[in-house]
Backbone as CSV, one residue per row, in Angstrom:
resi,resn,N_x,N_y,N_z,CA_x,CA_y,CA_z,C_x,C_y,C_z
1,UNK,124.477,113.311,112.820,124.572,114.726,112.515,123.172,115.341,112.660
2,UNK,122.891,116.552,113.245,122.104,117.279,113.706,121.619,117.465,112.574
3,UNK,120.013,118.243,112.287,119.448,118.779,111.028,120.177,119.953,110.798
4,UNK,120.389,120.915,112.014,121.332,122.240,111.183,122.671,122.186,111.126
5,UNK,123.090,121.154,111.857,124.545,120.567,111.118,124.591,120.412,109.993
6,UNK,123.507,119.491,109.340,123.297,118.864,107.723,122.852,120.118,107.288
7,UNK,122.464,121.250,107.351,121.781,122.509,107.030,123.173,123.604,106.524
8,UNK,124.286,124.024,108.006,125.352,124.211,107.929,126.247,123.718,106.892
9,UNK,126.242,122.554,106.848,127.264,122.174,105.877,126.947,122.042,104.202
10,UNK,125.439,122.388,104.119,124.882,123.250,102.860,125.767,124.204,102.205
11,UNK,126.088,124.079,100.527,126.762,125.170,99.977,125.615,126.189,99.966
12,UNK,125.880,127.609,100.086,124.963,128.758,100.153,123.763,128.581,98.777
13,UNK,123.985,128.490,98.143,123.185,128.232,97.231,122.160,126.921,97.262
14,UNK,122.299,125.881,97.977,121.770,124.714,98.693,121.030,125.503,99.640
15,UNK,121.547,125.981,100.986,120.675,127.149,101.598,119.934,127.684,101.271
16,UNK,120.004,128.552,100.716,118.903,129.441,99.746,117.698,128.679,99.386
17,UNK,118.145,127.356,98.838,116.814,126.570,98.158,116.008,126.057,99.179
18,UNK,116.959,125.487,100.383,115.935,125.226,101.443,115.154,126.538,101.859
19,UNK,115.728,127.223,102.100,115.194,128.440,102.849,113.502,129.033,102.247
20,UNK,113.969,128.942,100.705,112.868,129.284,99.874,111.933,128.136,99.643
21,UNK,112.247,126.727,99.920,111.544,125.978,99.944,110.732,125.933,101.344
22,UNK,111.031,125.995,102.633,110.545,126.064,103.531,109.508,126.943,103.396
23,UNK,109.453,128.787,102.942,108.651,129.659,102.754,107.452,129.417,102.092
24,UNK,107.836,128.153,100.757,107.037,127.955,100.116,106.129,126.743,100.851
25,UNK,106.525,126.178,101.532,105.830,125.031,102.500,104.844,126.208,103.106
26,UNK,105.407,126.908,103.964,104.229,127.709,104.877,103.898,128.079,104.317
27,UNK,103.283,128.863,102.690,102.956,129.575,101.849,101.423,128.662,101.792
28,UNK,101.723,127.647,101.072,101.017,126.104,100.693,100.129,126.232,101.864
29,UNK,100.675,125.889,103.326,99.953,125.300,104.443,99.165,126.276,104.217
30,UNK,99.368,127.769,104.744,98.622,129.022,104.806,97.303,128.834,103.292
31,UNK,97.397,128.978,102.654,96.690,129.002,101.692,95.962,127.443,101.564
32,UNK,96.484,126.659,101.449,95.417,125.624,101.595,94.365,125.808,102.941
33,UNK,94.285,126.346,103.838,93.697,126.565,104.837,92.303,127.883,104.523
34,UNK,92.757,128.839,103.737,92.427,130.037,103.522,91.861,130.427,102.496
35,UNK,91.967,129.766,101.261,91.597,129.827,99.944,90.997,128.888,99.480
36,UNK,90.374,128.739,98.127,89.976,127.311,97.792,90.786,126.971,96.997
37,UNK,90.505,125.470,97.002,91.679,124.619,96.438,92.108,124.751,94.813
38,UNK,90.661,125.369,93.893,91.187,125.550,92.679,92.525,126.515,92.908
39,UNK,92.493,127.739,93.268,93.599,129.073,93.466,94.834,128.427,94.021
40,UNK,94.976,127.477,94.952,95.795,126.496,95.018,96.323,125.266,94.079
41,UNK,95.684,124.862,93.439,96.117,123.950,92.309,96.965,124.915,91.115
42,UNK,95.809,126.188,91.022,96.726,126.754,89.489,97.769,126.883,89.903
43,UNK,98.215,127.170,91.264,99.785,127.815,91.467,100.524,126.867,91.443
44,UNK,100.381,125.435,91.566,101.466,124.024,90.947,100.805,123.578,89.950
45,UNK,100.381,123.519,89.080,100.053,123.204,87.913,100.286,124.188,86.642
46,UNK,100.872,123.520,86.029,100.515,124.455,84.326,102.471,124.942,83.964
47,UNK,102.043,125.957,82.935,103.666,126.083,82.512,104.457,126.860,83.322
48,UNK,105.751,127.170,83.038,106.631,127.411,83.711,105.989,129.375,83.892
49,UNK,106.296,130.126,84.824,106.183,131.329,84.973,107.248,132.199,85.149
50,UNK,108.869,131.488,85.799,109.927,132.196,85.389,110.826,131.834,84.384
51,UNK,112.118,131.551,84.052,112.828,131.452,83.081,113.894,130.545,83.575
52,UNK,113.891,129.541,83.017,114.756,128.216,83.643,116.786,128.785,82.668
53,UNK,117.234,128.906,83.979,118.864,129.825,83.908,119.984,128.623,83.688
54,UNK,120.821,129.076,83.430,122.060,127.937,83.894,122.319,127.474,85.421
55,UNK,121.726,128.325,86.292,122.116,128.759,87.117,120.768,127.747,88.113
56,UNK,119.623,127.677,87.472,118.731,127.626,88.689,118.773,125.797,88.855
57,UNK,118.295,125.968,90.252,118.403,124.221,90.788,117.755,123.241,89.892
58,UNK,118.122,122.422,89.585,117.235,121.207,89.238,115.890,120.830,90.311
59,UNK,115.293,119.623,88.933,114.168,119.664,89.556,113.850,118.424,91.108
60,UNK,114.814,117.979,90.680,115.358,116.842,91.510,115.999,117.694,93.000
61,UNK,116.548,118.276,93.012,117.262,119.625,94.099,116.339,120.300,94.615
62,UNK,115.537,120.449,93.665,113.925,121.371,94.641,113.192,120.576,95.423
63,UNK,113.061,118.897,94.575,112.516,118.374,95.629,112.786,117.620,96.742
64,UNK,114.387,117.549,96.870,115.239,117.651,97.724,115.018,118.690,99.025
65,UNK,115.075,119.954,98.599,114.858,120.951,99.119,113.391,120.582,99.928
66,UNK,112.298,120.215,99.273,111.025,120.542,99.760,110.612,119.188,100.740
67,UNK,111.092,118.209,100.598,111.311,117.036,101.655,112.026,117.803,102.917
68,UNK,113.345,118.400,102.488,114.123,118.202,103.619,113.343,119.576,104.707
69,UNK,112.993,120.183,104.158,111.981,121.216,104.997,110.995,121.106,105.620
70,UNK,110.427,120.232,105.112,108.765,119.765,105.268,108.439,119.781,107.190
71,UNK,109.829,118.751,107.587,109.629,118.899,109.200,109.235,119.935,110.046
72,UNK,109.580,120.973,109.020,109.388,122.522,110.353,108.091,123.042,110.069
73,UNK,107.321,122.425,109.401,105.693,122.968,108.453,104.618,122.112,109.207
74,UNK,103.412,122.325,110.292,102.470,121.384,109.911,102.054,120.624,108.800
75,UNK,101.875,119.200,109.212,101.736,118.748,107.843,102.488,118.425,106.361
76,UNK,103.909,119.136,106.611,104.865,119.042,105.872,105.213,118.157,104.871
77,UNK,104.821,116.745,105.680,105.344,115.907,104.922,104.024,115.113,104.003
78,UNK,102.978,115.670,104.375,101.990,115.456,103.348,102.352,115.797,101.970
79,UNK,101.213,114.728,101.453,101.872,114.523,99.817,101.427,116.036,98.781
80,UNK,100.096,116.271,99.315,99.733,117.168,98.355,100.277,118.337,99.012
81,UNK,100.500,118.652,100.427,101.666,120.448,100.511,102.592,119.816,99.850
82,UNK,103.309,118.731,99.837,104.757,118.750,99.401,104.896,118.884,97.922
83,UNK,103.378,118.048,97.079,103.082,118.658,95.663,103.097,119.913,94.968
84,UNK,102.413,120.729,95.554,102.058,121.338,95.604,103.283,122.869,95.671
85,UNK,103.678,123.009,96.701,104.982,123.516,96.896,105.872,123.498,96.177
86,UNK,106.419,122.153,95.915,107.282,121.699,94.906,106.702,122.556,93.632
87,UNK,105.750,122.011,93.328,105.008,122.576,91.647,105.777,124.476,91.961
88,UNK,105.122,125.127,92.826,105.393,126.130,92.584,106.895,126.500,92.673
89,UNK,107.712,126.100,93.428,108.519,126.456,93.223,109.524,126.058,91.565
90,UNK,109.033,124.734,91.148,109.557,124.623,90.112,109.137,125.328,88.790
91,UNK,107.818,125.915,88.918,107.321,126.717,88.021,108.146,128.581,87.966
92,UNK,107.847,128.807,89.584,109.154,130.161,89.881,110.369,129.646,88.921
93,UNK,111.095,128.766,88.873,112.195,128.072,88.099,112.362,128.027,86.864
94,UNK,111.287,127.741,86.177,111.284,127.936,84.854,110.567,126.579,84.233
95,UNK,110.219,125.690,85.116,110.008,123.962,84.582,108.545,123.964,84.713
96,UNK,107.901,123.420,83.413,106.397,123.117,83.516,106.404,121.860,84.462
97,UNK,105.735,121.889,85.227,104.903,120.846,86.673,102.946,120.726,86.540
98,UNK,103.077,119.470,86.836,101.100,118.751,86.838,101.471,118.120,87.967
99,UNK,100.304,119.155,88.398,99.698,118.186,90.039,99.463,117.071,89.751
100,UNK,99.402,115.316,90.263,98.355,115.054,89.987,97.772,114.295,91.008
101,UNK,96.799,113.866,91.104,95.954,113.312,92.350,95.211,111.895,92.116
102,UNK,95.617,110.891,92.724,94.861,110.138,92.325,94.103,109.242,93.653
103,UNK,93.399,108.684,93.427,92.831,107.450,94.526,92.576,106.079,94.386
104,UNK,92.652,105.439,95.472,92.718,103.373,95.335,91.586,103.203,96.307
105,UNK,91.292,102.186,95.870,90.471,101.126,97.370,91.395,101.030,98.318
106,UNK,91.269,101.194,99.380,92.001,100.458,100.703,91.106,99.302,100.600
107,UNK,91.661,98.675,101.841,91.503,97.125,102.234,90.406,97.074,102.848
108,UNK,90.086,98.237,103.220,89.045,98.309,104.525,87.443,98.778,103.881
109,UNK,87.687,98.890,102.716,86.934,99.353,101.823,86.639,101.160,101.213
110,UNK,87.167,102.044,101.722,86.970,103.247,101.960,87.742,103.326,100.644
111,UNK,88.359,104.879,100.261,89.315,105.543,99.834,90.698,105.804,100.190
112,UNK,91.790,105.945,98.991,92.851,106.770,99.946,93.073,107.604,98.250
113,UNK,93.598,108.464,99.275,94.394,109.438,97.927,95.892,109.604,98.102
114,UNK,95.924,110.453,97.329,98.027,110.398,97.046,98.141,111.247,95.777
115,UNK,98.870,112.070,96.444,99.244,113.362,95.343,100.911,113.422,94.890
116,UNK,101.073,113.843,93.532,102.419,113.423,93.356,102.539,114.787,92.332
117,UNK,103.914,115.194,91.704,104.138,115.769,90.761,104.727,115.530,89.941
118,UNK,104.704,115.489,88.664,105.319,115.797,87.578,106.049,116.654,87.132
119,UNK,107.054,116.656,86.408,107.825,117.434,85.538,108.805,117.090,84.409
120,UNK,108.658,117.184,83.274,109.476,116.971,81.970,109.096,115.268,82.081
121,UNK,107.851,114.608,82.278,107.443,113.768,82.074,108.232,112.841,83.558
122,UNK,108.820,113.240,84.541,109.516,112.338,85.441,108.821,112.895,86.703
123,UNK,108.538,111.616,87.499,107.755,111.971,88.771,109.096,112.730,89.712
124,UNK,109.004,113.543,90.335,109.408,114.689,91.135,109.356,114.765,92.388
125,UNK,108.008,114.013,92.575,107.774,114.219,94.303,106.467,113.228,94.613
126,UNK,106.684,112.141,95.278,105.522,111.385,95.698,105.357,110.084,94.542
127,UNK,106.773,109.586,94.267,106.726,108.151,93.795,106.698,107.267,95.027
128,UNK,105.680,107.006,94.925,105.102,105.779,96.181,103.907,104.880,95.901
129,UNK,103.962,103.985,95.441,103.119,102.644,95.223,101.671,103.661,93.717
130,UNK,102.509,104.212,93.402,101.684,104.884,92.141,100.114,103.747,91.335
131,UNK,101.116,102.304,91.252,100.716,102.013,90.911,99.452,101.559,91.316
132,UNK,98.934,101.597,92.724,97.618,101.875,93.413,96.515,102.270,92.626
133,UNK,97.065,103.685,92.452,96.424,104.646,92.128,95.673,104.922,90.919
134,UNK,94.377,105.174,91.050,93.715,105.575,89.929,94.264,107.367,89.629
135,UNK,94.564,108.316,88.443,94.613,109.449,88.807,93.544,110.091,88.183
136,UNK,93.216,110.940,88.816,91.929,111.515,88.720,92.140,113.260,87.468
137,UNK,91.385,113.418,86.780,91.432,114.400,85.700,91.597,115.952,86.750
138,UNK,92.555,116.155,87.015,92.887,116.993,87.690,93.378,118.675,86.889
139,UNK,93.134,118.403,85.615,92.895,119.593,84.326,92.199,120.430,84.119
140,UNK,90.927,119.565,84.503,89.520,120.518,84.513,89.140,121.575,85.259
141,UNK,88.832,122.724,84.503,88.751,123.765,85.600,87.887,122.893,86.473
142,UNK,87.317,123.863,87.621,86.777,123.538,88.457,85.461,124.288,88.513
143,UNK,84.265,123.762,88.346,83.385,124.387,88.053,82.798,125.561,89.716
144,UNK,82.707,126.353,89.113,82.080,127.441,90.147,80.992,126.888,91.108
145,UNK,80.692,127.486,92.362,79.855,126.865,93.030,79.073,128.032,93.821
């Protein structure tokens, strides 16, 4: 089955979430490019900013949503747009979300990083070998420069 086959056969309200999840992907890309990264972090991090309904998607459904979009975004399927994105849209939602960021040794000796999110204490987006990972205090403002 085609992607807009699997897209098509979306209930409208499934639609919608992709649709708004996709926006929020290019939103992310655009602004991570354009802004600095603190003004980008507050917008997935911290408490909720709309009002979580009977009605609005889970948090599990958003990040459903923000995977299955990611393909049409440079970079999409990177961990921190997909963090990132996710955060905001689940915050639009009503659900407090924490970035968080952490880093390991590779093998080769260097760094790697890996960004994931949180929400209601359950990882959301970017459970992948966590346990690598050191996470880094990603709370702190960010001091001016």
């Amino acid at each position: 089955m085609t992607r807009l086959a699997k897209f098509r056969a979306l209930s409208p309200r499934d639609r919608k979430i992709v649709l708004r999840a996709l926006a929020t992907l290019w939103r992310t890309w655009f602004l991570l490019r354009f802004t600095n990264f603190a003004n980008v972090h507050a917008l997935a991090n911290g408490p909720a900013i709309g009002v979580a309904r009977l009605d609005s998607p889970s948090p599990i459904r958003i990040a459903l949503a923000v995977g299955g979009a990611g393909f049409l975004v440079p970079g999409g399927s990177n961990c921190l747009i997909r963090a990132i994105a996710a955060g905001m849209m689940l915050r639009r939602y009503g659900y407090d979300s924490a970035l968080m960021i952490g880093v390991a040794k590779s093998p080769e000796g260097g760094l790697n990083a890996h960004a994931w999110l949180e929400s209601a204490g359950q990882i959301v987006i970017g459970d992948f070998e966590l346990d690598r990972f050191v996470p880094l205090d990603t709370h702190r403002p960010v001091a001016a420069s």
